[in-house]
C-alpha positions as CSV (number, residue, x, y, z in Angstrom):
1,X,-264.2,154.5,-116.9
2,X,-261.2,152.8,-118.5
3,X,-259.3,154.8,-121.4
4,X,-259.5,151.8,-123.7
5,X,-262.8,150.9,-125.1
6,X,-262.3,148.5,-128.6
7,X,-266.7,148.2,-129.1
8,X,-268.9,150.8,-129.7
9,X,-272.6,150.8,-130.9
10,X,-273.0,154.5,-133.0
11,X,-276.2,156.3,-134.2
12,X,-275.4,158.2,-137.8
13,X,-277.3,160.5,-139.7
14,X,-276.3,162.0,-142.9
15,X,-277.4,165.7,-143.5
16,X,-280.8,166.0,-145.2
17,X,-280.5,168.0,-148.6
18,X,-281.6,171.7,-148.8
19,X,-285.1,172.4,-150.0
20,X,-285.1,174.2,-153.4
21,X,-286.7,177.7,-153.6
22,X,-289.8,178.8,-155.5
23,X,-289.1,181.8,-156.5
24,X,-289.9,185.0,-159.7
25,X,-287.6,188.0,-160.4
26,X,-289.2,191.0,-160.0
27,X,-287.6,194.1,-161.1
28,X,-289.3,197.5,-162.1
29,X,-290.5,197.2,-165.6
30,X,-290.1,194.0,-166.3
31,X,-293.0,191.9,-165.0
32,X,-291.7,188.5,-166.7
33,X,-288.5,188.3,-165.0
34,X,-288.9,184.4,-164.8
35,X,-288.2,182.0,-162.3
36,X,-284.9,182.5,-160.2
37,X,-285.4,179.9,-157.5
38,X,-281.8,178.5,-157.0
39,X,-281.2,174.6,-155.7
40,X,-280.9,173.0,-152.2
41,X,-277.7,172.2,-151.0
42,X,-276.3,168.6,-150.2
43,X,-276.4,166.9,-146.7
44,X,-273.2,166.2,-145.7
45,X,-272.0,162.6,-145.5
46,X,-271.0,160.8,-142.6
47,X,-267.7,158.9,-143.1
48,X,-265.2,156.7,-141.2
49,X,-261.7,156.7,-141.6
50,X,-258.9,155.1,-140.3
51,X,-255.9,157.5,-138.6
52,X,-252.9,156.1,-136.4
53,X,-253.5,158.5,-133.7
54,X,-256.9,157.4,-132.9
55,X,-257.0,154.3,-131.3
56,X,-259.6,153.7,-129.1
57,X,-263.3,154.2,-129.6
58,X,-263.9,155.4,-125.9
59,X,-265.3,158.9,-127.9
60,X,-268.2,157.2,-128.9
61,X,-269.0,154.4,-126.2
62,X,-269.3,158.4,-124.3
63,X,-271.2,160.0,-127.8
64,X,-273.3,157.6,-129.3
65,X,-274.9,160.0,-131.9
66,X,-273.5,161.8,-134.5
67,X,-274.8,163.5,-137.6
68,X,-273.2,165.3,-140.0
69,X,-274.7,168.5,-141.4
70,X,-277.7,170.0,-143.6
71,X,-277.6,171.6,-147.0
72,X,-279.3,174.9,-146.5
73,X,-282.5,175.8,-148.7
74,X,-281.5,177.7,-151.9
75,X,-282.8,181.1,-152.4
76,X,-283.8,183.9,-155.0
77,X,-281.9,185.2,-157.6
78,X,-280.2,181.7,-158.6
79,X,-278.5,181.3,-155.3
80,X,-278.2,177.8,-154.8
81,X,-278.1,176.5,-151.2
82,X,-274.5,175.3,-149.2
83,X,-273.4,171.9,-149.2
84,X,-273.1,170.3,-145.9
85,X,-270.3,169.4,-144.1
86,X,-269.5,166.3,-144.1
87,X,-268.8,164.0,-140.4
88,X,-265.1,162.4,-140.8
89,X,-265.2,160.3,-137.6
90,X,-261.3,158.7,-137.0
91,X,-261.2,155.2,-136.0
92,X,-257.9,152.8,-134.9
93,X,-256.4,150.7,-137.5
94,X,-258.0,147.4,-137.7
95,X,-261.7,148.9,-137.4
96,X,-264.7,145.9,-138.2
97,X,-268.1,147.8,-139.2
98,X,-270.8,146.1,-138.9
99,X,-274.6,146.6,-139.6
100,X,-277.6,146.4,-136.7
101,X,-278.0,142.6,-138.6
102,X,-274.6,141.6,-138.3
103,X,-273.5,141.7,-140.9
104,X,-270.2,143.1,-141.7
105,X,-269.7,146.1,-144.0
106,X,-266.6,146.6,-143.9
107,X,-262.9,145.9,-142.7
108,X,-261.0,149.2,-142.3
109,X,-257.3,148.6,-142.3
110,X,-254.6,151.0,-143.8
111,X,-253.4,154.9,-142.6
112,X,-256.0,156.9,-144.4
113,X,-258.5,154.5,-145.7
114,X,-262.0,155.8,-145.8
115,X,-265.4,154.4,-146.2
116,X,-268.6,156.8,-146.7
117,X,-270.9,155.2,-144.4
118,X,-274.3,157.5,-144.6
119,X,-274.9,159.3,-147.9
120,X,-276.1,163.0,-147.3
121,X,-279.4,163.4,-149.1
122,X,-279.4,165.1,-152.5
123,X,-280.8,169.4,-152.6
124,X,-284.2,170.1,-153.9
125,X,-284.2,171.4,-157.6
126,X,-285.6,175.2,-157.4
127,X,-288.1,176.5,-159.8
128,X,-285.8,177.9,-162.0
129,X,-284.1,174.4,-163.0
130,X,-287.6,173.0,-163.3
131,X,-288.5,175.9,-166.2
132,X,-289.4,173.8,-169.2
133,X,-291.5,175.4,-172.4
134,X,-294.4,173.6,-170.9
135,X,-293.9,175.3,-167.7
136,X,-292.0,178.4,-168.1
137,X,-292.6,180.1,-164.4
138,X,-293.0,176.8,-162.1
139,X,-294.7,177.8,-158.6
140,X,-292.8,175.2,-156.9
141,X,-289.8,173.8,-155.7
142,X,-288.6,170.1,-155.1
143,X,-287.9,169.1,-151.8
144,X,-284.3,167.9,-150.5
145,X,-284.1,164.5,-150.1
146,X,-283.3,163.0,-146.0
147,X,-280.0,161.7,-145.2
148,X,-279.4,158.1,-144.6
149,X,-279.5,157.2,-140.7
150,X,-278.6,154.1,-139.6
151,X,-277.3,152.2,-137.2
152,X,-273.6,150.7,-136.7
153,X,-271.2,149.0,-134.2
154,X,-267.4,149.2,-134.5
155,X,-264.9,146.8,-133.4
156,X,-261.3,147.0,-133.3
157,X,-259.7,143.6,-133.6
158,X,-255.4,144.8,-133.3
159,X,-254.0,143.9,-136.4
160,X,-250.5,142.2,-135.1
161,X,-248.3,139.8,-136.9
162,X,-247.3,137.6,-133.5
163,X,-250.1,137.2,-130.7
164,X,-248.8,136.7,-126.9
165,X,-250.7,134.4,-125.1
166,X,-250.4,133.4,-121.2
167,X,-251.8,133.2,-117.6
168,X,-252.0,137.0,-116.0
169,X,-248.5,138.0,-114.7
170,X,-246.6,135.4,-117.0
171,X,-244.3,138.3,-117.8
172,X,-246.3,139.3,-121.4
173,X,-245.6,143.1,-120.8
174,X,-242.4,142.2,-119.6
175,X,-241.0,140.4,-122.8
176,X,-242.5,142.4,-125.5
177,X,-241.0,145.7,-123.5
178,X,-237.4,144.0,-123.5
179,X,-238.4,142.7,-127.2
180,X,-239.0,146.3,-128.5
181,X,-239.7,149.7,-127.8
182,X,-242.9,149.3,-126.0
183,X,-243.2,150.2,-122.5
184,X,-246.4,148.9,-121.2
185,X,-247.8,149.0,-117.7
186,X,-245.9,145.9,-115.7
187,X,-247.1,144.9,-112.5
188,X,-246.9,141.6,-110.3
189,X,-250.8,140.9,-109.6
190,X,-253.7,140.1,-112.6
191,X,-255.1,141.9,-115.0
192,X,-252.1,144.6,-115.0
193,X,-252.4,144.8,-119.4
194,X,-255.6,146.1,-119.3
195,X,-255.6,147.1,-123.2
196,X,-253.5,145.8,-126.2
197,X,-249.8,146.5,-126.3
198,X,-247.9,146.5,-129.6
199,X,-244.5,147.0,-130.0
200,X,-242.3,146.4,-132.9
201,X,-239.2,143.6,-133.7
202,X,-236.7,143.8,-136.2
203,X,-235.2,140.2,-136.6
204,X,-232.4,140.5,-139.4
205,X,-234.3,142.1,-142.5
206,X,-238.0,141.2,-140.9
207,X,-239.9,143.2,-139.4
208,X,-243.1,142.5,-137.5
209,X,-245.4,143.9,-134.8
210,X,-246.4,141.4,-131.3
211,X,-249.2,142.4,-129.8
212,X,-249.5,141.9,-126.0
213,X,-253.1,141.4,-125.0
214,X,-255.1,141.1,-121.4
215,X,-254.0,137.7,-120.4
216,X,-256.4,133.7,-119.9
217,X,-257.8,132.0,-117.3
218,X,-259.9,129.0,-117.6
219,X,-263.3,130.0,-118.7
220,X,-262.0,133.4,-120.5
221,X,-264.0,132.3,-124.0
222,X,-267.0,132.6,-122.1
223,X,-265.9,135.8,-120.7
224,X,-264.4,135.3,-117.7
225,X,-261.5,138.2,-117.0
226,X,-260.9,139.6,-119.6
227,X,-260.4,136.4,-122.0
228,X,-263.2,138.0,-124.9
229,X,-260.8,141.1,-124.5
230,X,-257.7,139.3,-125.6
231,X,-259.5,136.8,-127.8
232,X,-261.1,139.2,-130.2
233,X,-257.3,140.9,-131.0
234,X,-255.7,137.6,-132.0
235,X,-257.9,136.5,-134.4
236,X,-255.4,138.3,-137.3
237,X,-252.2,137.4,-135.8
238,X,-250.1,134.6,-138.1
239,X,-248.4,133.6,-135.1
240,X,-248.9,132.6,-131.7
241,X,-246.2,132.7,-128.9
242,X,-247.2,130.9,-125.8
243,X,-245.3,132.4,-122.8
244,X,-245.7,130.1,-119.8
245,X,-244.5,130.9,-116.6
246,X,-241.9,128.9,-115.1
247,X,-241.9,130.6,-111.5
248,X,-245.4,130.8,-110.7
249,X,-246.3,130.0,-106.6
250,X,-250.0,129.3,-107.7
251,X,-250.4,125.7,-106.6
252,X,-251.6,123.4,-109.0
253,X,-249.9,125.1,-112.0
254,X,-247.0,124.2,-114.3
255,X,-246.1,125.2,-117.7
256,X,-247.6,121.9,-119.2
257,X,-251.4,122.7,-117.3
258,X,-251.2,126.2,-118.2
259,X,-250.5,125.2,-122.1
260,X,-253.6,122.9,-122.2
261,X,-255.7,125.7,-120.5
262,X,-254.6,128.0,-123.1
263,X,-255.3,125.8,-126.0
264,X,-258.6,124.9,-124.9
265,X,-260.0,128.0,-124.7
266,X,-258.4,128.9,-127.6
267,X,-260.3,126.1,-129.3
268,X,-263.6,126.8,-127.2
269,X,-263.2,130.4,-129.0
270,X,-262.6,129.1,-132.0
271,X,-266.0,127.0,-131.7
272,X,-268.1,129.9,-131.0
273,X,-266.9,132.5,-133.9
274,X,-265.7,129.8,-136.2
275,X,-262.4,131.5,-136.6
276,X,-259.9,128.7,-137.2
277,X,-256.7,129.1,-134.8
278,X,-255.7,125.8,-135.5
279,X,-253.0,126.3,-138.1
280,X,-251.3,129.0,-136.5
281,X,-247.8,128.6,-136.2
282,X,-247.4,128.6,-132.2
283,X,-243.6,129.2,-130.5
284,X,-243.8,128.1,-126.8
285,X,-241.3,130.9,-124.5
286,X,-240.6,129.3,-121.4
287,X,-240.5,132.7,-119.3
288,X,-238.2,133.7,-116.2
289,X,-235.7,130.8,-116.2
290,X,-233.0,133.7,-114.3
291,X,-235.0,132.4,-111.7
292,X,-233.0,129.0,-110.7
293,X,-236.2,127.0,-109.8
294,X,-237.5,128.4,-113.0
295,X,-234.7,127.2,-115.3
296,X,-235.3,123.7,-113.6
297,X,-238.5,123.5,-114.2
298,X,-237.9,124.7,-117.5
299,X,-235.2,121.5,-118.0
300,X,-237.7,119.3,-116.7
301,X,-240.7,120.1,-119.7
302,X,-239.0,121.1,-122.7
303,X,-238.7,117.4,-123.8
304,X,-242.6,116.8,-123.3
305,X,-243.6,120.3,-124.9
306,X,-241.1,119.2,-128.0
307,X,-242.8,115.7,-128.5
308,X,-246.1,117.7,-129.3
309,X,-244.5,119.5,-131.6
310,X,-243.9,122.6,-130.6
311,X,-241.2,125.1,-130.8
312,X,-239.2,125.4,-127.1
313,X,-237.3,128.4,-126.4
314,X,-235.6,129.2,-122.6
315,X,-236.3,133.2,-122.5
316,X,-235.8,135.8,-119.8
317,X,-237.2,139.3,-120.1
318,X,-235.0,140.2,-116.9
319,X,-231.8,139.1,-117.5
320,X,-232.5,138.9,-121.5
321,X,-231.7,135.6,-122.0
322,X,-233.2,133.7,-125.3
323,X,-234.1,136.9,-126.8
324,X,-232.4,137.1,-129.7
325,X,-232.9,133.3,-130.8
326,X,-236.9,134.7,-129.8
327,X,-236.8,137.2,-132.0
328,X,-235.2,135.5,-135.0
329,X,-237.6,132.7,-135.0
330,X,-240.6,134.5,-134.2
331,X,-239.3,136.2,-137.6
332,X,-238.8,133.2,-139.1
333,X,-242.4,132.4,-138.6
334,X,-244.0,135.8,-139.7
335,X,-241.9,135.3,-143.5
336,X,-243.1,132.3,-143.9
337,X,-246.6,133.1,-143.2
338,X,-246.4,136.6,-145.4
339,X,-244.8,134.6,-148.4
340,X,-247.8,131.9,-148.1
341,X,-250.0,134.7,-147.8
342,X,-252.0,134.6,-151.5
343,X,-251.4,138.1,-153.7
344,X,-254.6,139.8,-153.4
345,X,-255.9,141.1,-157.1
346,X,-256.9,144.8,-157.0
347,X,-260.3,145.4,-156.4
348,X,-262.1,145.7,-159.7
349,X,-265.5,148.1,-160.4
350,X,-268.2,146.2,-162.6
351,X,-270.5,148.9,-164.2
352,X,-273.3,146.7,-165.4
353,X,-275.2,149.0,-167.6
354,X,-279.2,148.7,-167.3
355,X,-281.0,146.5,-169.5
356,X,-282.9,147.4,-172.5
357,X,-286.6,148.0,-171.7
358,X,-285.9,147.8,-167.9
359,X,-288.1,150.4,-166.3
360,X,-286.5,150.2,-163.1
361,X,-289.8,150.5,-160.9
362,X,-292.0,147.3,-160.3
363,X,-295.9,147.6,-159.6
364,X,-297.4,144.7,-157.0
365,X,-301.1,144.2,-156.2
366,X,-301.5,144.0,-152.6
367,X,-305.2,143.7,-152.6
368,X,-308.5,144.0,-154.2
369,X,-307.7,147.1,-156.3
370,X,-304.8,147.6,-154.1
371,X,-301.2,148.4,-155.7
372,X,-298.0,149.0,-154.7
373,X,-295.3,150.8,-156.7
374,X,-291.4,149.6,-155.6
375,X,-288.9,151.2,-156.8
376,X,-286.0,153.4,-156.2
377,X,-286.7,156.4,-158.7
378,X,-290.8,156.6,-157.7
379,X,-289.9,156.4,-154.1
380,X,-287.2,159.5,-154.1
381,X,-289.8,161.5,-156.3
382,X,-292.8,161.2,-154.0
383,X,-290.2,162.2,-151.3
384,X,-289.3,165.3,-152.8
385,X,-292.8,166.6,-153.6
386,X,-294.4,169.3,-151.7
387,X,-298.1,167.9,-151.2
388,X,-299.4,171.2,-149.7
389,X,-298.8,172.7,-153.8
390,X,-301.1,171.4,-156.5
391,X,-298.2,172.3,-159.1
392,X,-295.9,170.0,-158.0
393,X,-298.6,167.0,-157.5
394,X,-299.3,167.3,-161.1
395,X,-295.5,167.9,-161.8
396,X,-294.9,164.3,-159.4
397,X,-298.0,163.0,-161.7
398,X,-296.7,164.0,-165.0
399,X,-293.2,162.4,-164.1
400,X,-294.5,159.2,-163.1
401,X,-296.7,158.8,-166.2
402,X,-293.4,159.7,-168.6
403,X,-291.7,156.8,-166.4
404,X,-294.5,154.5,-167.5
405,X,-296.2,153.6,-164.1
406,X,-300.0,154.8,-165.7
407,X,-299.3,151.9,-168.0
408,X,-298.2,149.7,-165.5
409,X,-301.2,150.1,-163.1
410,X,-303.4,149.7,-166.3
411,X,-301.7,146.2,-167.3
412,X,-301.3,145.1,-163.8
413,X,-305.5,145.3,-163.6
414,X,-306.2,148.8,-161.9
415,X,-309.3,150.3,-162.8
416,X,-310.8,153.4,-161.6
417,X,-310.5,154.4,-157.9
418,X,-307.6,151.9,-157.0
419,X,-305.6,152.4,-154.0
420,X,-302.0,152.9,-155.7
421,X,-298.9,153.2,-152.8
422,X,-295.5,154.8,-153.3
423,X,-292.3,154.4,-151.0
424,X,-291.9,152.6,-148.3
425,X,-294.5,150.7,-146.6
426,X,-294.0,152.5,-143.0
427,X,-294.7,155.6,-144.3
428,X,-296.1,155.0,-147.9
429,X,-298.2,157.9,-149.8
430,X,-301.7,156.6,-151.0
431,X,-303.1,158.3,-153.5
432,X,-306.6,157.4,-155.7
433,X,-306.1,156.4,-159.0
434,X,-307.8,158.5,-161.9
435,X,-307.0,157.7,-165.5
436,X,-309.0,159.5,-166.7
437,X,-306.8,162.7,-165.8
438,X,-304.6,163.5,-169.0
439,X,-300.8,163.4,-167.6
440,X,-298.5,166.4,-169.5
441,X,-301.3,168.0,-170.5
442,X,-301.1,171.4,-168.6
443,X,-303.8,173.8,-168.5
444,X,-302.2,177.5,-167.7
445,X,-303.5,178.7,-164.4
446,X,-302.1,180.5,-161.1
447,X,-299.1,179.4,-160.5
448,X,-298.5,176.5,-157.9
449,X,-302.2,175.8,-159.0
450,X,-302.9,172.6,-161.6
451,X,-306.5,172.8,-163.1
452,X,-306.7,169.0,-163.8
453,X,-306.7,168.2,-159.8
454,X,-309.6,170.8,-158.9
């Protein structure tokens, strides 16, 4: 398996919250000792973050699921539960993060920058912070609340100021090593670059990083070679430097042939991901004229390469001929595309407070006395009850009347006996509608007992 993988489909959980603890002090002569259930810890988020030593997602592609850890369950005597750890998983510079319906969450460039991807779920309240003067010793506990788990796929697309593009063995790895202090893997047959290569130039008081990428053939946007390879890394390059190899033996090839091939199929790319390459400065590098059939050759087509306006340089990575005048205008380039660049405005938080009267649930009839509840607060309430303890049903039952939902099933035409659904409609608890039970109207009995449901 190749050390360089740039996609990578991930499983994530975030750590479920810690179940809260129904607990009484006892002590020797003092039978009311209270309730001293403590709280259920915190899952433990799962987050991404972007470190310069990580830069390939091969991990992963190998260890596709990863969850971060559990709160633990709080206990007696006020001792709340511990928070989970949270997952920190390291990804290259230039990570894309998108959702299982493509959609992208989020573009992760910068040393450091982090992005909570799966919220751990909030602890379970024990039955000491659930004391009120209505229920001074509460026989239950509140559930912790599940993690989010979801699905993701990262993509690393190289974040590069200048983009190399050429035939396999144009001499790619061979310029950007003599450019800068990179020292990639050069070879003389196809396919030697076999992940992206960055190095960095300092032209004057620029300076900017070229990427060398797996090199085109015809056919490499529709992912022949390793053409999707390459393509996917240039698409945030500002400049393009076409290297075309003036002493190739392939018959049928010449710099002018292999220039069209590369612009087609970086127009064919273009097409299918409708990321515009088209006004990207490009700088032609007519490569190996130390060879003296290559400097001909190179004499022959600069004139027709200049009257379609492009840029002609005569470089040699061998003998280091052109390089300077390379690097200056490659330089050149990069400033003028970083001054055109548009000054992004910091990133501003809009708290929008909640409406007056908004009730922030929504009850839907789905049927003939059939109704649906949809919202966020009734759905993470329902989640934390224990159904196996009448207590907390009548607790869940009192806290949905205070948030108005009795009235809302009345005005939305429920009568007696309706089918009335909370959360999600996969796994949705049903429960039989009875108004005629009075909500926060608490009969003393045994605790994690309620009178009203017997």
């Amino acid at each position: 398996m190749p050390d360089f993988v740039d996609e990578a489909v991930l499983q994530i959980k975030a750590g479920d919250g810690g179940h809260g603890c129904a607990s009484i002090h006892r002590e020797k002569f003092k039978p009311l000792g209270g309730p001293d259930g403590g709280n259920g810890g915190r899952g433990g988020d799962v987050i991404l973050q972007v470190d310069r030593n990580t830069a390939t997602l091969l991990d992963y592609q190998r260890r596709p699921h990863r969850k971060a850890r559990n709160g633990t369950p709080g206990q007696g005597g006020h001792r709340s539960g511990a928070q989970g750890e949270d997952l920190i998983l390291t990804v290259p510079d230039g990570t894309v993060v998108t959702g299982s319906d493509g959609e992208v969450i989020a573009d992760l460039v910068g040393e450091g920058t982090q992005l909570v991807i799966a919220t751990g779920g909030h602890g379970g309240l024990g039955n000491a912070a659930l004391a009120s003067t209505k229920r001074k010793a509460p026989g239950f506990a509140l559930k912790g609340e599940a993690g989010d788990e979801l699905e993701i796929r990262l993509e690393i697309k190289t974040i590069a100021d200048v983009g190399l593009v050429g035939f396999p063995s144009a001499g790619k790895s061979s310029l950007i090593a003599a450019l800068s202090a990179a020292r990639p893997k050069i070879a003389d047959y196809p396919f030697t670059t076999l992940i992206p290569n960055l190095g960095v130039v300092e032209a004057g008081e620029t300076q900017y990083v070229v990427a060398d990428v797996p090199g085109l053939i015809p056919g490499a946007s529709e992912g022949k070679g390793l053409g999707l390879a390459f393509l996917r890394h240039i698409e945030r390059c500002s400049t393009l430097l076409h290297v075309l190899d003036c002493a190739t033996f392939e018959p049928g090839r010449d710099p002018v042939s292999d220039l069209e091939v590369l612009e087609a199929e970086l127009a064919a790319y273009a097409a299918q991901t409708e990321v515009d390459l088209s006004d990207r400065p490009r700088i032609v590098a007519l490569n190996k004229v130390d060879v003296p059939d290559g400097r001909e050759l190179a004499d022959m087509v600069t004139p027709m390469l200049q009257e379609r306006g492009y840029q002609v340089i005569h470089v040699s990575a061998a003998s280091r001929e052109g390089l300077r005048e390379l690097s200056f205008a490659l330089a050149a380039q990069v400033a003028t595309a970083r001054e055109a660049k548009p000054v992004e405005e910091p990133t501003r938080l809009v708290l929008r407070p909640r409406e007056i009267g908004e009730v922030g649930f929504q009850v839907v009839k789905a049927g003939e006395n059939t109704f649906r509840v949809i919202g966020d607060k009734p759905t993470r309430w329902v989640r934390q009850t224990d159904f196996t303890n009448e207590e907390a049903v009548g607790y869940l039952a009192d806290r949905l009347n205070r948030l108005g939902i009795e009235a809302a099933l009345a005005k939305a035409g429920a009568t007696e006996g309706a089918e009335v659904q909370i959360g999600d409609t996969d796994d949705a608890v049903v429960f039989d509608w009875d108004p005629t039970i009075d909500a926060d109207e608490i009969v003393p009995g045994p605790r994690g007992t309620d009178a009203r449901l017997a």
